[in-house]
C-alpha positions as CSV (number, residue, x, y, z in Angstrom):
1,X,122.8,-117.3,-141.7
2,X,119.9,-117.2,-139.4
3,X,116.4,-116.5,-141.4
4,X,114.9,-113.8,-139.1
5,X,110.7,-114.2,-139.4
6,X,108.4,-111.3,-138.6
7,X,104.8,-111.1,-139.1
8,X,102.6,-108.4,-141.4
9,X,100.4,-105.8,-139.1
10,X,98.3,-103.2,-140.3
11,X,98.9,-100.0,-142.3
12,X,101.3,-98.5,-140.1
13,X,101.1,-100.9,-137.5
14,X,103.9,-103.3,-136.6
15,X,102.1,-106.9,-135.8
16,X,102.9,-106.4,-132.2
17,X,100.9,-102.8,-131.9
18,X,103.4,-100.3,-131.9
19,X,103.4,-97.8,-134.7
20,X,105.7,-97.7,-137.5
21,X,107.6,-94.4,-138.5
22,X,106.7,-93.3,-142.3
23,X,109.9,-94.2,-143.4
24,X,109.8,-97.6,-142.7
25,X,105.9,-97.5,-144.0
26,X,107.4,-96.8,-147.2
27,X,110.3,-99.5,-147.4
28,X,107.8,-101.8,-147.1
29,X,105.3,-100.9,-149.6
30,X,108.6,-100.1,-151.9
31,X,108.0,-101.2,-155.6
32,X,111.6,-101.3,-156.9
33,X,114.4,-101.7,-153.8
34,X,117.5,-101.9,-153.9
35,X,119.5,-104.7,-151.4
36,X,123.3,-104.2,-150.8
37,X,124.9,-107.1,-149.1
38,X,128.7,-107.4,-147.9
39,X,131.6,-110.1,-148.2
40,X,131.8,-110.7,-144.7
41,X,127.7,-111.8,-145.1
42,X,128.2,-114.1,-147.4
43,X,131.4,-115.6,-146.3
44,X,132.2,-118.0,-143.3
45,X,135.9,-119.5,-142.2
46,X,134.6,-123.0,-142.7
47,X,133.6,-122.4,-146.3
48,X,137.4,-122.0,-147.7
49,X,139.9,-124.5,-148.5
50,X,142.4,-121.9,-147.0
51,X,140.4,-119.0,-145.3
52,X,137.3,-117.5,-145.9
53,X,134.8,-118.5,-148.7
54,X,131.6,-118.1,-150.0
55,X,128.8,-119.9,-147.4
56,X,126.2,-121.5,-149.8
57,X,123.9,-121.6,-146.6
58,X,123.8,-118.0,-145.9
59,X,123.7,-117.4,-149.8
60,X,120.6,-119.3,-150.0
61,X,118.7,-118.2,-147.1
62,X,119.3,-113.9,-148.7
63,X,118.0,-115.1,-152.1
64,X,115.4,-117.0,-150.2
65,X,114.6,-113.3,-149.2
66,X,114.8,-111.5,-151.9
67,X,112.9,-113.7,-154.0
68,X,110.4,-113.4,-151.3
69,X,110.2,-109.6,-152.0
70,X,109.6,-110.3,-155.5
71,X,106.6,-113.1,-154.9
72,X,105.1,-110.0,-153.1
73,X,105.7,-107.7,-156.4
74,X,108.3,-105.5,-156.1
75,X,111.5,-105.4,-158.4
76,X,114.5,-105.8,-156.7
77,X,118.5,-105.0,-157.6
78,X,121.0,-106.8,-155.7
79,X,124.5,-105.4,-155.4
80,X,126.3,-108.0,-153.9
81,X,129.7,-107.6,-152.7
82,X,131.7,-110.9,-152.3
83,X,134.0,-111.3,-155.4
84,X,137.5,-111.5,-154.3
85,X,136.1,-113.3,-151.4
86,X,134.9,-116.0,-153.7
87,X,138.3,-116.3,-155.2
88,X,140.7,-116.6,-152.4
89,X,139.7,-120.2,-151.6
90,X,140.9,-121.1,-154.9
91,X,144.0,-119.2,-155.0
92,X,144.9,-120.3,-151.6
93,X,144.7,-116.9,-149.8
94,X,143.8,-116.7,-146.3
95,X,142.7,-112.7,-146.3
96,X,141.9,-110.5,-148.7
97,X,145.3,-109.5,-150.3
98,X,146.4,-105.8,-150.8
99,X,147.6,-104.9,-154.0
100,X,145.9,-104.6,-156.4
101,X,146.8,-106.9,-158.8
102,X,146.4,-110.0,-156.8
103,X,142.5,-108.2,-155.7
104,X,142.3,-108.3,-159.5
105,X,143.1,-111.6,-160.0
106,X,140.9,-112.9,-156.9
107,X,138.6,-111.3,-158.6
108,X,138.7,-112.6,-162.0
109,X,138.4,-116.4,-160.3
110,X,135.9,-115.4,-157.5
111,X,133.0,-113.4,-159.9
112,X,132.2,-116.4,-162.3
113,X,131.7,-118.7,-158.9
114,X,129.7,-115.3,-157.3
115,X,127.9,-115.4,-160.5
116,X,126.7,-118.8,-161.2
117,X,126.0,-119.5,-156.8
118,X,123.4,-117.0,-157.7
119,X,121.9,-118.3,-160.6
120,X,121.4,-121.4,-159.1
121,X,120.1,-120.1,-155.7
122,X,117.6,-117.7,-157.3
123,X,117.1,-120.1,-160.0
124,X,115.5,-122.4,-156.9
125,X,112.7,-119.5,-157.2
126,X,112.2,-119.9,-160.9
127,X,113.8,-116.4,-161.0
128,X,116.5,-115.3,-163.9
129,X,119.5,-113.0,-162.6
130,X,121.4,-110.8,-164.8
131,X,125.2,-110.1,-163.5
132,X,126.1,-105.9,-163.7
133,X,129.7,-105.0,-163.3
134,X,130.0,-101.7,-163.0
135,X,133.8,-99.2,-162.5
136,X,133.1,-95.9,-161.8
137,X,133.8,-94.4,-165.2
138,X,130.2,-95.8,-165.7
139,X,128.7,-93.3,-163.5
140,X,131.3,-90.5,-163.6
141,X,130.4,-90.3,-167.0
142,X,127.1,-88.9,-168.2
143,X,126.2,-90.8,-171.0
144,X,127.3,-93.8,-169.2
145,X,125.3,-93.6,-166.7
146,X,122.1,-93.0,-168.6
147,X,123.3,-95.9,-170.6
148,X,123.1,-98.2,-167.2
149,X,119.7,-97.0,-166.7
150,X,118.3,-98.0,-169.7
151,X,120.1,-101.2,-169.2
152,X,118.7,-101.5,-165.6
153,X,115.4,-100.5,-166.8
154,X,115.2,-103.2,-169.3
155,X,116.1,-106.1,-167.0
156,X,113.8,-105.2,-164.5
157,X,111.2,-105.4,-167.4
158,X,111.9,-108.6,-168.3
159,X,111.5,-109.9,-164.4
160,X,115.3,-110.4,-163.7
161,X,117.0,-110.0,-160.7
162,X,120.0,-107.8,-161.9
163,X,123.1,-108.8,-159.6
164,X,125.6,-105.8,-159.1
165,X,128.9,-105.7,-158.3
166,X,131.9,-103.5,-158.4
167,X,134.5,-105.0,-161.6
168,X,137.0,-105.2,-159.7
169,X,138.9,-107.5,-162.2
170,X,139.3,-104.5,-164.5
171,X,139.0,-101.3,-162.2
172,X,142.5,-99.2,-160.9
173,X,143.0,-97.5,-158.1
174,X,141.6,-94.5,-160.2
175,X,138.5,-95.3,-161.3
176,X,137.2,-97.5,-158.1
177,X,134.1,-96.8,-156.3
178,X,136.4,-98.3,-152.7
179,X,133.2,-100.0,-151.4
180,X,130.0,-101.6,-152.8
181,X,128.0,-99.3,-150.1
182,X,128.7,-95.9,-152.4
183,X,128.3,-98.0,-155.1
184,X,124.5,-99.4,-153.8
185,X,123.7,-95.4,-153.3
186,X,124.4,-94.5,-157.1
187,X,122.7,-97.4,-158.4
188,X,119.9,-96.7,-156.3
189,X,119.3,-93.6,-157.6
190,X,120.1,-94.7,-161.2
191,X,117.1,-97.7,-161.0
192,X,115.0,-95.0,-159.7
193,X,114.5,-97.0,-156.3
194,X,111.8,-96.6,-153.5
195,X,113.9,-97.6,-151.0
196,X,117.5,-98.9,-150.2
197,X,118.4,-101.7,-147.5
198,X,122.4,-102.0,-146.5
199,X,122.7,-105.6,-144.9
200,X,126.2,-106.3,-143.0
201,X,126.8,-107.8,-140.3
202,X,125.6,-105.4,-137.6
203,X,121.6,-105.0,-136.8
204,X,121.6,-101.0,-136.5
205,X,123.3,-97.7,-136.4
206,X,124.7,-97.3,-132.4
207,X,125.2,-94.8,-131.0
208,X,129.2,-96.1,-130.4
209,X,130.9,-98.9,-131.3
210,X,128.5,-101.7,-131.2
211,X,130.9,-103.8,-128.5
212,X,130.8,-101.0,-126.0
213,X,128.3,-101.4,-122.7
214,X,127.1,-98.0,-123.2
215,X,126.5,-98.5,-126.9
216,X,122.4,-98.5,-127.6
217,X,121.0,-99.0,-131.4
218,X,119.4,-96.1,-132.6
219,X,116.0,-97.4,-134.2
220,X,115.3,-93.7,-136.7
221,X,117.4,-91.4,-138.1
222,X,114.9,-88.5,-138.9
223,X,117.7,-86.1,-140.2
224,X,121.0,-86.0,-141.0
225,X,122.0,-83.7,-138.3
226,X,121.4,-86.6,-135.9
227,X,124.6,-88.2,-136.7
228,X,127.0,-85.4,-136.0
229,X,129.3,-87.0,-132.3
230,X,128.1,-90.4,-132.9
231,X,131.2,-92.6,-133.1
232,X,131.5,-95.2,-136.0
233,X,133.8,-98.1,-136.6
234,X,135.6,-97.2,-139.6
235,X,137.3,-100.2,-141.2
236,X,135.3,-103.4,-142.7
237,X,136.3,-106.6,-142.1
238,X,139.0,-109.0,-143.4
239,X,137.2,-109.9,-146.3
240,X,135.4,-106.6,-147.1
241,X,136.0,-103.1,-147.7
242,X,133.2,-101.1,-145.7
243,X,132.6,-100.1,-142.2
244,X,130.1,-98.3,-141.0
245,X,131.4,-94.7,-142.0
246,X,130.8,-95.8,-145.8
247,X,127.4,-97.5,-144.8
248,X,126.3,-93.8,-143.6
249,X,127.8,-92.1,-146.3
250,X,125.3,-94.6,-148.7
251,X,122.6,-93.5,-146.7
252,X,123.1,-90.3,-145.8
253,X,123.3,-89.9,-150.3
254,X,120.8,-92.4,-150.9
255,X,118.3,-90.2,-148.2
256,X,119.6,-86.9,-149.8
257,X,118.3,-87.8,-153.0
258,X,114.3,-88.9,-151.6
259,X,115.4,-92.4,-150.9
260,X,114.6,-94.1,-147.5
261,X,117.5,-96.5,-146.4
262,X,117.2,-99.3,-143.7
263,X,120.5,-100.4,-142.6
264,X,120.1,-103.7,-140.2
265,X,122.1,-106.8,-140.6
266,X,122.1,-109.9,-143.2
267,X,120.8,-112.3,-140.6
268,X,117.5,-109.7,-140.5
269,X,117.5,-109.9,-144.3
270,X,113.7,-111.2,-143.8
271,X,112.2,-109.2,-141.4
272,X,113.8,-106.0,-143.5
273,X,112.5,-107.0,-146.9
274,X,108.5,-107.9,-145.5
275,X,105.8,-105.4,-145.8
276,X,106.8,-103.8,-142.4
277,X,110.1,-103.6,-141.8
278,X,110.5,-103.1,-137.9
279,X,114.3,-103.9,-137.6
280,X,117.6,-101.8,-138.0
281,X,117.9,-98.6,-138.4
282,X,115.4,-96.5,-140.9
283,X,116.9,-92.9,-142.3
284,X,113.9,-90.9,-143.6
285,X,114.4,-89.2,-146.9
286,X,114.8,-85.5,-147.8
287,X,111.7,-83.8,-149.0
288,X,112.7,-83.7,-152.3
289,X,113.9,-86.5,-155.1
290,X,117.1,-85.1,-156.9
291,X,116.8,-85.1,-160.2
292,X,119.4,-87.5,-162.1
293,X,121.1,-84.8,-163.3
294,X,121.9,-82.8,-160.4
295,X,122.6,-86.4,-158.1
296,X,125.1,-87.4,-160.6
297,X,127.1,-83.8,-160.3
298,X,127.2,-84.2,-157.2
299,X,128.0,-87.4,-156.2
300,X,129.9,-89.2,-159.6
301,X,131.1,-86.7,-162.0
302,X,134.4,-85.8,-162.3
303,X,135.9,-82.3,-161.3
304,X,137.4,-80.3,-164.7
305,X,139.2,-77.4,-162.6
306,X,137.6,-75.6,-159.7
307,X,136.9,-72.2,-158.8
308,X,137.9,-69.6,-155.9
309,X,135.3,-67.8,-154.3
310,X,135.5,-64.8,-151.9
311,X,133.2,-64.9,-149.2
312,X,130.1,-63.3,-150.6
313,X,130.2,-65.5,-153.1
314,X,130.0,-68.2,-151.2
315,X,127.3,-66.7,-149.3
316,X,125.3,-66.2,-152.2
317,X,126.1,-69.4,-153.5
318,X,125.8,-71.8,-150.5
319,X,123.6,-69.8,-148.4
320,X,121.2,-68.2,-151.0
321,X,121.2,-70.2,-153.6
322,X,122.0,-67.7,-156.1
323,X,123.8,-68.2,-159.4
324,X,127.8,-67.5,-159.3
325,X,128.6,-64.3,-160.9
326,X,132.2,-63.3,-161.7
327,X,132.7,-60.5,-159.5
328,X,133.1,-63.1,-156.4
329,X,135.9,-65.6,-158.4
330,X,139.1,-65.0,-157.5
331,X,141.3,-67.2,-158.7
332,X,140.3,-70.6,-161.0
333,X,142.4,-73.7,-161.7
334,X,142.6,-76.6,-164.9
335,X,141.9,-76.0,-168.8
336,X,137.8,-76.4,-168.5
337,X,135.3,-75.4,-171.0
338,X,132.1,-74.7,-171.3
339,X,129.5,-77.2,-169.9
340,X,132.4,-79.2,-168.0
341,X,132.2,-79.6,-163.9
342,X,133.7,-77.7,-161.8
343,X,134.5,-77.3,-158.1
344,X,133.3,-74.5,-155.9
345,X,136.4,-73.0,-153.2
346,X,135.6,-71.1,-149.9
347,X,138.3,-69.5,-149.2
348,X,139.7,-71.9,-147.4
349,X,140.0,-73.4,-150.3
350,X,137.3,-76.2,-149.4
351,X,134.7,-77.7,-151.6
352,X,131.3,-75.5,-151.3
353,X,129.4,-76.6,-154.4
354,X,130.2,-77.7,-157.4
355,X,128.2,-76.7,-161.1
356,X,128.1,-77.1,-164.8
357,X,130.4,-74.3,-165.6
358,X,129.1,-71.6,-168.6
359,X,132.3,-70.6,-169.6
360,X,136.1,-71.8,-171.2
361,X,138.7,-71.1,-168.6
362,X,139.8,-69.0,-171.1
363,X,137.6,-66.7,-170.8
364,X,137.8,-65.7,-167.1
365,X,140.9,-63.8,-166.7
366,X,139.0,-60.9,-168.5
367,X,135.9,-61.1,-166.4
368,X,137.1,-61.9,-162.0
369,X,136.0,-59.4,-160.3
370,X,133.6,-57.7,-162.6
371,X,130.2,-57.2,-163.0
372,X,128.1,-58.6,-165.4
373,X,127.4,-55.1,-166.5
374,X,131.0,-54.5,-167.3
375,X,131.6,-57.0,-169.5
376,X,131.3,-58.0,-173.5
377,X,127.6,-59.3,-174.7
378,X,129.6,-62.0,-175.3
379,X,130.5,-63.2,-171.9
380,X,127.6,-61.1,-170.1
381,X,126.0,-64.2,-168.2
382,X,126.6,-65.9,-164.8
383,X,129.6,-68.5,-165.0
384,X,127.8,-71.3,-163.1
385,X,123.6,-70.8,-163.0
386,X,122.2,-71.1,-159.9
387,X,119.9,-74.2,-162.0
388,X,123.2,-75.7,-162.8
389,X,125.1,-75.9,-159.5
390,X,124.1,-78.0,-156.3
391,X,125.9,-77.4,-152.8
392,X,128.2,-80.4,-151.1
393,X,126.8,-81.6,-148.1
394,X,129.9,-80.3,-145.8
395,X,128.8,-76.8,-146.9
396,X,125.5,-77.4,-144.8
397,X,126.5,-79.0,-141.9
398,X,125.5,-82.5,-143.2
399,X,128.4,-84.9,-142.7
400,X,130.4,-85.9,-146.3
């Protein structure tokens, strides 16, 4: 890996004079960042026995960046793809295999090497990592989740770099998060990060695939509506699991949520993490910073049953923000209760919104399609508050 170099301007002000965009302001001065690397960045053909392996080179020269972030006092959380990678050599694979037992046992052989290449890179920095294997029944559910955070929150006090990955030698089909850039979005938001950089191995967001003539890197991403026509590779590589479609779908959470993203490759890994960041691609944050409870409905808990809503409904729902009351459910599906998660229909039948429900399935076949008013003290309040519900992003025109 080639060490990119660039040199600290002003407030603002990129060394060579032209003004840098808030968002990238703030991914500089970011006090706890979160850096998601991929396999193909940390692999090479001539690494492997058989096929691809872990490069120690290109290894080094990330930490070397990272520990440079820290020297300048921020905290930073790695989530480091790389794992089955690291085991193939020693198994004798060429590629990445595709069931999943064999990815499980590549796994099992490639996380202690992962691990320990780390500790002795960073350890080259007199810095401590801590490894964080994480399925997504850690996130999905609640008291998991805050469970991780106080367990992030406590490395990060003690000066260590935590080192994340997905555990892939435990994790089925069912509970996977499918790529480590979903999985850097979550744990951004669990750590409470300023700021999230995705390094692979392509310097920017294009506006096509990166190979074609006409193809021309787009520098800010200054709302999510941008992105609607512009054409994305969609696989990763033969080592990896992410293309650029999951990359956006980590930023695109990661900026819903408050969080500025940079997305630029591994070989820019020092010119992204310096105190102004001109390189890649920078997506500016919403307004707002979700709360923990609300981003982990919508993006990591698990669905109980869903409900069917008829067009005013969704209306008042999506468009109004209004609580859901049970005149506007027609029809609901699973054995909820109380509390649980639920999904909100069109009726289309498509994902609007989803919300902690207020009441047992049980209860609803008495109360579609009435009023509040019409109804028992006993069930007379709405079945999903308009505090406890949060729309999808399809339902406003965002990409999902």
């Amino acid at each position: 890996m080639t060490v990119a170099t660039a040199s600290r301007g002003r407030d603002g002000v990129a060394a060579d004079g032209v003004p840098l965009s808030g968002t990238r302001v703030a991914i500089g001065r970011a006090r706890t960042i979160v850096v998601k690397v991929g396999s193909s960045s940390l692999t090479s053909a001539s690494a492997g026995r058989s096929g691809r392996g872990l490069d120690q080179a290109r290894l080094d020269a990330l930490v070397d960046a990272l520990a440079a972030r820290v020297r300048a006092g921020s905290q930073v959380v790695l989530v480091s793809s790389g794992a089955i990678a690291a085991g193939l050599g020693p198994l004798g694979l060429r590629r990445r295999p595709r069931d999943l037992a064999t990815q499980q046992a590549a796994a099992s052989v490639g996380q202690q090497l992962l691990a320990q290449r780390y500790a002795d890179s960073f350890g080259r920095h007199d810095l401590t990592v801590g490894q964080v294997l994480l399925t997504s029944d850690d996130v999905v559910r609640r008291a998991h989740y805050r469970n991780a955070q106080r367990t992030f929150g406590k490395l990060l006090s003690f000066g260590v770099v935590p080192v994340v990955n997905e555990n892939d030698t435990v994790a089925t089909a069912e509970i996977r998060f499918g790529d480590n850039d979903r999985l850097a979005a979550l744990v951004a938001h669990c750590v409470g990060a300023d700021a999230l950089v995705l390094l692979s191995d392509v310097d920017a967001l294009y506006t096509g695939h990166p190979g074609l003539p006409d193809s021309r890197p787009i520098p800010e991403v200054a709302d999510a509506a941008e992105l609607v026509g512009v054409g994305v590779a969609q696989r990763g590589s033969d080592v990896g699991t992410g293309g650029m479609e999951s990359k956006l779908t980590s930023a695109l959470t990661a900026t819903g949520a408050g969080i500025p993203v940079l997305l630029t490759s591994a070989e820019q890994a020092a010119a992204a993490l310096v105190a102004d960041p001109v390189v890649g691609t920078a997506f500016a944050p919403a307004e707002r910073r979700t709360s923990a409870r609300m981003f982990w409905l919508q993006h990591a808990a698990t669905s109980s049953g869903s409900l069917s809503l008829d067009a005013g409904a969704v209306a008042a729902v999506v468009g109004r923000r209004k609580s859901l009351l049970p005149a506007g459910i027609t029809a609901f599906f699973g054995d909820f209760e109380s509390g649980d998660v639920v999904d909100l229909l069109d009726p289309d039948g498509r994902v609007v919104a989803r919300g902690f429900v207020g009441h047992d399935a049980a209860e609803l076949p008495e109360m579609m399609g009435r009023s509040l008013s019409a109804l028992p003290d006993r069930l007379r309040h709405p079945v999903v508050h308009a505090d406890d519900l949060i729309a999808v992003p399809s339902a406003e025109g965002v990409p999902s």
